[in-house]
Every structure is written in structure tokens, then in C-alpha cells.
C-alpha positions as a LaTeX table, in Angstrom:
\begin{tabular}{lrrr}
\hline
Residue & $x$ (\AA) & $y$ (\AA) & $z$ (\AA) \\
\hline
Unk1 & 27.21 & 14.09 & $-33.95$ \\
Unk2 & 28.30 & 11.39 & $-36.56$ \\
Unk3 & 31.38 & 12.25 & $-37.02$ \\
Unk4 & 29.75 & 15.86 & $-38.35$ \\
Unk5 & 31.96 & 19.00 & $-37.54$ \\
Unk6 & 29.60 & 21.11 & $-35.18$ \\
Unk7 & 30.23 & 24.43 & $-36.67$ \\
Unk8 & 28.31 & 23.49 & $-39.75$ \\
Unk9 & 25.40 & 22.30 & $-37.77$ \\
Unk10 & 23.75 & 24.04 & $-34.88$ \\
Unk11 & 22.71 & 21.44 & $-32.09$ \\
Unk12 & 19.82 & 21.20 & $-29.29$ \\
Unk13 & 22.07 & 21.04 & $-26.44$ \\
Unk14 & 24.13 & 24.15 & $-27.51$ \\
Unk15 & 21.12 & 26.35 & $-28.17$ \\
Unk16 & 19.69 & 25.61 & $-24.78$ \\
Unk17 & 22.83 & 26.40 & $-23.11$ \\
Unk18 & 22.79 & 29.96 & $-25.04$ \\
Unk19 & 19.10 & 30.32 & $-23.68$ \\
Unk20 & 20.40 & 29.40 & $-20.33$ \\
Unk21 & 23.50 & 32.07 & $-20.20$ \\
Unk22 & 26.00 & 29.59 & $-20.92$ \\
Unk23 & 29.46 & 29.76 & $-23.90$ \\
Unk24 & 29.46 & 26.22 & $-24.35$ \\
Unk25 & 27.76 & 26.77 & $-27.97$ \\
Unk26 & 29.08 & 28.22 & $-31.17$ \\
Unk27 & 28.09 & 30.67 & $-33.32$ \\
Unk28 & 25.65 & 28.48 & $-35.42$ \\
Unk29 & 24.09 & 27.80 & $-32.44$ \\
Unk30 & 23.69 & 31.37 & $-31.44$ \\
Unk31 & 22.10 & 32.29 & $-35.17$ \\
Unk32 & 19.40 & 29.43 & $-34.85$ \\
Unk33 & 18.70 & 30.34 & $-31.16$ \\
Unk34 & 18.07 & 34.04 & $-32.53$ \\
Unk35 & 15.76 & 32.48 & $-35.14$ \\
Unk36 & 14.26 & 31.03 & $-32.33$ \\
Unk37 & 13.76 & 34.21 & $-29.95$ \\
Unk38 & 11.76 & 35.80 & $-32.95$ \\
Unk39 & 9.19 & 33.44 & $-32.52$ \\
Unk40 & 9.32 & 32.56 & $-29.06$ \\
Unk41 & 10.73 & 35.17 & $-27.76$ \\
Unk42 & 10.38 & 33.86 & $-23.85$ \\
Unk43 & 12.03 & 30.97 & $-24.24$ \\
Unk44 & 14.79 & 32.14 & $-22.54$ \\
Unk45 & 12.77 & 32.59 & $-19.77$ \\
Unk46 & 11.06 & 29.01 & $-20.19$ \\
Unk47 & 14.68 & 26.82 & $-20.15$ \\
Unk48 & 15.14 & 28.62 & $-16.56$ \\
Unk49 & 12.30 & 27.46 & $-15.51$ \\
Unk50 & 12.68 & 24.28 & $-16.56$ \\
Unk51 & 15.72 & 24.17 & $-15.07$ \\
Unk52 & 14.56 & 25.12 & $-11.61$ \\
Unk53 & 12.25 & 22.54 & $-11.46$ \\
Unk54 & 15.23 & 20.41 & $-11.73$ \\
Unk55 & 16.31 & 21.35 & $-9.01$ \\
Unk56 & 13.14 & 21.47 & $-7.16$ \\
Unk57 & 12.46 & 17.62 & $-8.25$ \\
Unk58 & 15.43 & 16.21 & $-7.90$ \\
Unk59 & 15.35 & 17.92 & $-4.22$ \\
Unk60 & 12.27 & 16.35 & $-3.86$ \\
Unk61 & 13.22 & 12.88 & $-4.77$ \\
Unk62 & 16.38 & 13.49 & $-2.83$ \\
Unk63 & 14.40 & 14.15 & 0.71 \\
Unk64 & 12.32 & 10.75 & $-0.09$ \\
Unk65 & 14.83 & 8.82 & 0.21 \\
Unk66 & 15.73 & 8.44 & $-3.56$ \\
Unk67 & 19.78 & 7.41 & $-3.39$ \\
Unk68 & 20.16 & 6.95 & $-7.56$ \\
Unk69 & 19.59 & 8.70 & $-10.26$ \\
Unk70 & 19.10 & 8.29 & $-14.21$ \\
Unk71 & 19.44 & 11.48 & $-16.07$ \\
Unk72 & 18.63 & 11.05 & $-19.72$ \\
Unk73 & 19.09 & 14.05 & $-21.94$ \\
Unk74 & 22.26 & 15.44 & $-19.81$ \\
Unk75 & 22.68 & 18.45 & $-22.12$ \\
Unk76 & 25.50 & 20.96 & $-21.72$ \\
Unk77 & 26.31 & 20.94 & $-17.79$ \\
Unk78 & 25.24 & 23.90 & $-16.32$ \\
Unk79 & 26.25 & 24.17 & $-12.43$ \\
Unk80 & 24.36 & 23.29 & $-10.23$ \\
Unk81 & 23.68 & 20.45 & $-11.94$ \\
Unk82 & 21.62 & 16.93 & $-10.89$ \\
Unk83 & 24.66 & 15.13 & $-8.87$ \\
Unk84 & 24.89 & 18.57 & $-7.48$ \\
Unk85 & 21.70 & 18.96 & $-6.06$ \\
Unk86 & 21.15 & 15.03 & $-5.40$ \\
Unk87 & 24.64 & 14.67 & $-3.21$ \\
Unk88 & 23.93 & 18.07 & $-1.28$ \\
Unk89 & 20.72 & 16.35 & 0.53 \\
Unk90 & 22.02 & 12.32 & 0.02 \\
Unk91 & 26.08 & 12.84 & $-0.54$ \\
Unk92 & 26.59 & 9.45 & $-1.62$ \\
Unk93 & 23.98 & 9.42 & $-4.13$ \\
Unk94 & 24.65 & 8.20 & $-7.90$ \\
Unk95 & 24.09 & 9.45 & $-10.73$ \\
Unk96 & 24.58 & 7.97 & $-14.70$ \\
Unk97 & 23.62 & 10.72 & $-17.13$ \\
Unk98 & 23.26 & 9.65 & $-20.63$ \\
Unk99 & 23.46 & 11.77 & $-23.97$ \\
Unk100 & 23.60 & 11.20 & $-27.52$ \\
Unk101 & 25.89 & 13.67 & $-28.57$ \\
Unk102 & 29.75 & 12.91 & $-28.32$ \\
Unk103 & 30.36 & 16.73 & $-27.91$ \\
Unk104 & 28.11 & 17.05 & $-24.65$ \\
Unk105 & 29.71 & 14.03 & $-23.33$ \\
Unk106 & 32.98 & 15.64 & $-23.79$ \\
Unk107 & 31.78 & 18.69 & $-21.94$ \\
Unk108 & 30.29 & 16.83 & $-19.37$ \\
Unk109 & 33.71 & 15.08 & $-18.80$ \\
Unk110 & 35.43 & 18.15 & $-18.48$ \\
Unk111 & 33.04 & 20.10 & $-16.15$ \\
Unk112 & 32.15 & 17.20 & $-13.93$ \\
Unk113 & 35.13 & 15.89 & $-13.04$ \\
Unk114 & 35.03 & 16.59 & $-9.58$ \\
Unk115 & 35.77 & 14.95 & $-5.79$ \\
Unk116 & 31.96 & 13.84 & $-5.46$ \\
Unk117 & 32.92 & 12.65 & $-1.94$ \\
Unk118 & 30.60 & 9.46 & $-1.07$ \\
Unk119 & 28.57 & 10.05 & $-4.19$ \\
Unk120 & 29.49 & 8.83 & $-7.74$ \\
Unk121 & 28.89 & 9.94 & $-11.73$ \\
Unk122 & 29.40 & 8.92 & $-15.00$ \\
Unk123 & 28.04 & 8.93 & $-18.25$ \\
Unk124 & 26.34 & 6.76 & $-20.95$ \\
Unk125 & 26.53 & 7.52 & $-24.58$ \\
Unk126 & 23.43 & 6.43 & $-25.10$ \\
Unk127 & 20.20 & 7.67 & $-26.97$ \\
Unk128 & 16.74 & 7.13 & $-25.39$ \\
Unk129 & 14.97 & 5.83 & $-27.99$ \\
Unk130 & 16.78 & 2.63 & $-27.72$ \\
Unk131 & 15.99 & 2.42 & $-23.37$ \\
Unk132 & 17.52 & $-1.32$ & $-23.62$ \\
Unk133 & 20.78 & $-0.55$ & $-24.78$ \\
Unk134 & 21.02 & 1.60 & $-21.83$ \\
Unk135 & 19.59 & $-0.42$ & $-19.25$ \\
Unk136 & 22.52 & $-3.05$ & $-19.99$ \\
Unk137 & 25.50 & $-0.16$ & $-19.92$ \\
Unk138 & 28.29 & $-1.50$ & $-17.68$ \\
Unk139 & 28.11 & 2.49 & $-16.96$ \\
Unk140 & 24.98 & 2.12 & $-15.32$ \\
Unk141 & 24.76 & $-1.93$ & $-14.26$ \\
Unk142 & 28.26 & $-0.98$ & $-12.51$ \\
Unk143 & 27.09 & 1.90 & $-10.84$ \\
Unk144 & 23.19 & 1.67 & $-9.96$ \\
Unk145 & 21.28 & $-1.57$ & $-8.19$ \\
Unk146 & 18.08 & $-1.50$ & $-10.01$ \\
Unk147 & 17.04 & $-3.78$ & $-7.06$ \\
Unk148 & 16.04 & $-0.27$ & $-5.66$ \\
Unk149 & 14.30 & 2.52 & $-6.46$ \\
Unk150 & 15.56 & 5.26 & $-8.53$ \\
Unk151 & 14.91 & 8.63 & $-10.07$ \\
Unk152 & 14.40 & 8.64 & $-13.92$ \\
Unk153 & 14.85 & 12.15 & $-15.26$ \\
Unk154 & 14.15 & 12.73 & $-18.77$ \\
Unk155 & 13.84 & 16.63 & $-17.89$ \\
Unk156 & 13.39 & 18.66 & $-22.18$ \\
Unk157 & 14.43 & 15.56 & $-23.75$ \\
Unk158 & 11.25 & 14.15 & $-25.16$ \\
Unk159 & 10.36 & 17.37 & $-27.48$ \\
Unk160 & 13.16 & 16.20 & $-29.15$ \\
Unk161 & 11.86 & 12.54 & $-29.75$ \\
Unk162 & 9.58 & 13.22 & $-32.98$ \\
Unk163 & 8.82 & 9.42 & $-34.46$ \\
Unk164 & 9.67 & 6.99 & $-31.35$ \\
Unk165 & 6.37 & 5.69 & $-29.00$ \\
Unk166 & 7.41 & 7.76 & $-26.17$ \\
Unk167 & 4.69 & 5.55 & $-23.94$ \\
Unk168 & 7.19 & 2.00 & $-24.96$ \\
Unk169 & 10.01 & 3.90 & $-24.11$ \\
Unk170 & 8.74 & 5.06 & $-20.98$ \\
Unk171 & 7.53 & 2.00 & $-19.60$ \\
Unk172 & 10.46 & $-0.23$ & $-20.89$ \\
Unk173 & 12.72 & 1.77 & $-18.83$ \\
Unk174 & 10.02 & 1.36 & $-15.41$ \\
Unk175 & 9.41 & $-2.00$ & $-15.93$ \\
Unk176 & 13.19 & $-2.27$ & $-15.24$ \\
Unk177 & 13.31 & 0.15 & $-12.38$ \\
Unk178 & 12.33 & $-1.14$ & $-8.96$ \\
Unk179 & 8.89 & $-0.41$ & $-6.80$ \\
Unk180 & 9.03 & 3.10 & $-5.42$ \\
Unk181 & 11.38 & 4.44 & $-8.30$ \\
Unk182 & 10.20 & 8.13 & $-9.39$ \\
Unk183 & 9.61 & 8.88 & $-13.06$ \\
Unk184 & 10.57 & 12.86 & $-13.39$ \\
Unk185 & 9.75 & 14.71 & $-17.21$ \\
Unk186 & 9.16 & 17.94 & $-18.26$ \\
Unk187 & 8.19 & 18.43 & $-21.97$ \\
Unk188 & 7.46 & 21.46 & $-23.90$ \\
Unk189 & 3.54 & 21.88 & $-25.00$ \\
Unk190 & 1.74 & 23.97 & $-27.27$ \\
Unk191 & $-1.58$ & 24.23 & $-25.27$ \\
Unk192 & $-1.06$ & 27.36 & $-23.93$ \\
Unk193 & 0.43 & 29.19 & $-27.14$ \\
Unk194 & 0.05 & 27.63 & $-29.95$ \\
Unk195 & 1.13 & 29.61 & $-32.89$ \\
Unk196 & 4.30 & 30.58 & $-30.76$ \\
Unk197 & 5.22 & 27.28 & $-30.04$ \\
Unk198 & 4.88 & 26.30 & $-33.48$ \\
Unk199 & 6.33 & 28.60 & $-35.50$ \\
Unk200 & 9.64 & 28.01 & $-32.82$ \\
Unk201 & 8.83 & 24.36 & $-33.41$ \\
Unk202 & 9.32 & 25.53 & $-37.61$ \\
Unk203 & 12.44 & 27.22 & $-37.05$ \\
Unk204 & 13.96 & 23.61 & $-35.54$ \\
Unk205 & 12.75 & 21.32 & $-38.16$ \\
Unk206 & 14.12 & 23.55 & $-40.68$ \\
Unk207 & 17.29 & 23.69 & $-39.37$ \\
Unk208 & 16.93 & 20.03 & $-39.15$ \\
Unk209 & 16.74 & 19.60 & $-35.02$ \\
Unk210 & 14.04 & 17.41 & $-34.27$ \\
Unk211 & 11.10 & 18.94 & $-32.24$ \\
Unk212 & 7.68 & 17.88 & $-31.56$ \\
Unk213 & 5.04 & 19.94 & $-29.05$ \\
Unk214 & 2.56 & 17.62 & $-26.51$ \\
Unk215 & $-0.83$ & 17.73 & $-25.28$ \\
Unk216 & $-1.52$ & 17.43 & $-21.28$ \\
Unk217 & $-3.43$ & 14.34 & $-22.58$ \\
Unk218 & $-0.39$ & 13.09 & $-24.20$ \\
Unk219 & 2.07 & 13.72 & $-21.12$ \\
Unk220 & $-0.11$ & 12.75 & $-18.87$ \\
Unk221 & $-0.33$ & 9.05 & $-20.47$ \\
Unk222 & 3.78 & 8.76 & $-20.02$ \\
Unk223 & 2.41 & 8.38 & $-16.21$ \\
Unk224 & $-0.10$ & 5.80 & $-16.53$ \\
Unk225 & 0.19 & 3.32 & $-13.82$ \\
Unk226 & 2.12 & 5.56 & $-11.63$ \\
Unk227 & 0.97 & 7.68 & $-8.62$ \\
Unk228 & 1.41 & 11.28 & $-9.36$ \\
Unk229 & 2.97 & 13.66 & $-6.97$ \\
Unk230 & 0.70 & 16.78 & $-6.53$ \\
Unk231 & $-0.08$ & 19.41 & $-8.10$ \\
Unk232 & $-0.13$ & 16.56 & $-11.14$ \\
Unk233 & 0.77 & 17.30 & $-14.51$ \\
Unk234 & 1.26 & 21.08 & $-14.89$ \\
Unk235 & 3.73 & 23.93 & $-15.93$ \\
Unk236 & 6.75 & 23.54 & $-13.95$ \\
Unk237 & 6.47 & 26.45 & $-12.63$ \\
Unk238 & 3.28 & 26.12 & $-10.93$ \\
Unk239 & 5.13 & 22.08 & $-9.15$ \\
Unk240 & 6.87 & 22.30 & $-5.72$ \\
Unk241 & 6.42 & 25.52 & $-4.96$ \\
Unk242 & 4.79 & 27.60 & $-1.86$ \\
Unk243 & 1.01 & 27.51 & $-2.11$ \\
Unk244 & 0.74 & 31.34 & $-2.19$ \\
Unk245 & 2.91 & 31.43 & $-5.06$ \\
Unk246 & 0.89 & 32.97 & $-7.73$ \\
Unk247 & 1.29 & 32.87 & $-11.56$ \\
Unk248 & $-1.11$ & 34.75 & $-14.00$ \\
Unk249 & $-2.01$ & 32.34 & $-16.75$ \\
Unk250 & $-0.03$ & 34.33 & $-19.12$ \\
Unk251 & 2.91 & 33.33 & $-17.39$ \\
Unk252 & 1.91 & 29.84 & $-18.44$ \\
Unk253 & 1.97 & 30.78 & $-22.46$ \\
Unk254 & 5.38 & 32.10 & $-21.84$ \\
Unk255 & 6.88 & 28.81 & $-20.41$ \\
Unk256 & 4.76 & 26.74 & $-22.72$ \\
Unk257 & 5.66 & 23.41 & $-20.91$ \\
Unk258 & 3.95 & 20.57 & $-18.87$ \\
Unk259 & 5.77 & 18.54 & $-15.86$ \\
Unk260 & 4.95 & 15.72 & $-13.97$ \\
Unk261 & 6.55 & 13.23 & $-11.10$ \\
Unk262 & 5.03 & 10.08 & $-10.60$ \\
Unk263 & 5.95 & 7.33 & $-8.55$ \\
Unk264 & 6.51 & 3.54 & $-9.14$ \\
Unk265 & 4.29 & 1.59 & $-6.75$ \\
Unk266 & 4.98 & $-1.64$ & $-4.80$ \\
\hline
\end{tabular}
């Protein structure tokens, strides 16, 4: 936060936790998230499904045989949360989550201290648009051997990331990541609603939170070289799901968001 007191500023992390039920936000946050409901006003319904396919994908990477994971964008920890979901199907998997905001760190501190068993966390203070400084954390070169393949979660981070070449940042941090590492993102899009979505996107930049809306085209670059899990790059509610599940493609405008996983081959 640079040294900024966060009841004169509202922040990213703390308005998504309001959408998602939580009270780790204050009341600035709550007024801009209001703001934000007027013009959007399913986004509540959009950050829990965005947060189920977190569970569904790191699940997923989990049952492949995917033992470490990179969480960029931690957020506000809201149970279950990654290491959660990871150590229930591998309990000694390992997780680094990374932030840039010392106030979720703090939170993170507090509501993840726990007895992971096997498994292991901790946490970077780190922002993504700089992937190198990351990459040489003694967080994460102590914890994870990026001799072997991990998960790299960057799961409603990059709407955040206005000016940075998300496509360098991206492939910076694979280049480092071993053969059959899994790139995870979901990002939201204005495709499906676009005067929504932007006037939402507005009500951010005026409050001086970064936001910035992609294309399919555009999130489906961040996976170039990689081989996509099916369904591809689609809303997250319509990845890893039941075939018969059915969503009318208004459900789509309400979520307003694009996911992917893609995998690192040998």
C-alpha cells in the first residue's frame, strides 16, 4: 500500500472479498464495491464463480500429478483456499502465494497459519509485473524445485495489470517453470457485455484501482505454445464441469470472464 493508510483508499483485494461475503474490507471498500454493483450488478455472482473454478483447477492440476503451486494475486484468503484444495488430493503439496499489498499479506499470515501436515506455504511480497524478482525469492527457491513441474495460478489478477506486456510476463515466468508445468488464469472480458463491463471498469479507474477488460483473442495468446486443457479458453463456468451442465448465454454476460489451463510441454 506504500505506506498509505487503507481507510482513505479503497483496494482490489478488499472489494473482492466484500463481493465474495467476506469482513476483511473496510468501509471505503464497501462504498466503491456499491459503485460497482450499479453497474455490474452480477458481479457478485461472477467473483464466485471465479472462485469455483479455483477450486475446480487447482483439483484438476492436483489429480495430474501437479505437487507445487505458484499463486500470484493471493487476495484476501477466503477458506477453502488453494493449499486447501491442493493438500486435500496431494497433502504434501506446496504452495508460495505472492501479493503486492502488505495488508493482504498480513491477512494471509493470520488466516493461514495452520498445521499443513506434509504440505507447506508461504508468501512472497512480490508484484507480477516484475516475474524475475519473484522467480529468485528465497520464499519460493527455498520452497519449490523448479526442476519440476508446477501450477502457475494467476486466477483475477491480470485485469488489474493495465500497462505491463502481459504475453513477457507470462512467458518469463514458463520459461522458468519446468516441462509439464500448468499455466492456470482467469481474466475478466468485456465480450459478452460490454457497456456493463465498462462502465464497472469506469468506476475503478476513477477511484484510481487499475482495471483493464480482454478479448478471447487477447487471453488466448497468454497460452501460445502451450497445450490447452479442454473445453479451451472459455467462461469459467462453462471449464471442468459435467457435460450436461447447461448455461444460457446470458449467464455468460453476467460472469463476463474468460479462463484457460494450458500445459507446458516436454
Amino acid at each position: 500500500m506504500n505506506g498509505e493508510n487503507p481507510l482513505n483508499q479503497p483496494h482490489t483485494s478488499r472489494i473482492y472479498d466484500y463481493f465474495l461475503g467476506g469482513k476483511d474490507n473496510y468501509e471505503i471498500d464497501r462504498k466503491a464495491a456499491q459503485e460497482i454493483l450499479q453497474a455490474w450488478p452480477h458481479i457478485r455472482q461472477a467473483a464466485r464463480v471465479n472462485r469455483q473454478f479455483m477450486h475446480r483447477s487447482t483439483r484438476f492440476l492436483a489429480e495430474a500429478g501437479i505437487r507445487q503451486f505458484l499463486d500470484i494475486g493471493t487476495g484476501i484468503p477466503t477458506e477453502p483456499n488453494l493449499h486447501q484444495i491442493a493438500q486435500r488430493t496431494v497433502p504434501d503439496a506446496r504452495v508460495v502465494y505472492v501479493d503486492n499489498d502488505p495488508l493482504v499479506l498480513a491477512h494471509a499470515r493470520a488466516l493461514m497459519t495452520m498445521d499443513n501436515g506434509a504440505g507447506a506455504t508461504t508468501y512472497i511480497h512480490g508484484d507480477v509485473t516484475d516475474p524475475a524478482a519473484i522467480l529468485r525469492a528465497p520464499e519460493l527457491t527455498g520452497l519449490l524445485d523448479l526442476n519440476e513441474p508446477v501450477g502457475l495460478s494467476m486466477i483475477a489478477l491480470l485485469h488489474f495489470v493495465e500497462s505491463a506486456d502481459i504475453n513477457k510476463i507470462v512467458s518469463t515466468f514458463l520459461d522458468a517453470l519446468a516441462p509439464g508445468s500448468y499455466l492456470v488464469i482467469c481474466t475478466i472480458t468485456a465480450d459478452f457485455a460490454p457497456e456493463q463491463v465498462a462502465a464497472a471498469q469506469d468506476v475503478y479507474r476513477v477511484r484510481k484501482l487499475p482495471a483493464q477488460v480482454r478479448t478471447h483473442e487477447e487471453v488466448t495468446s497468454w497460452f501460445a505454445g502451450l497445450e490447452l486443457v479442454e473445453p479451451g479458453i472459455v467462461p469459467p463456468h462453462r471449464w471442468g464441469l459435467e457435460q450436461t451442465t447447461e448455461f444460457a448465454p446470458s449467464f455468460d454476460a453476467k460472469v463476463s470472464c474468460y479462463c484457460g489451463v494450458g500445459r507446458k510441454p516436454a
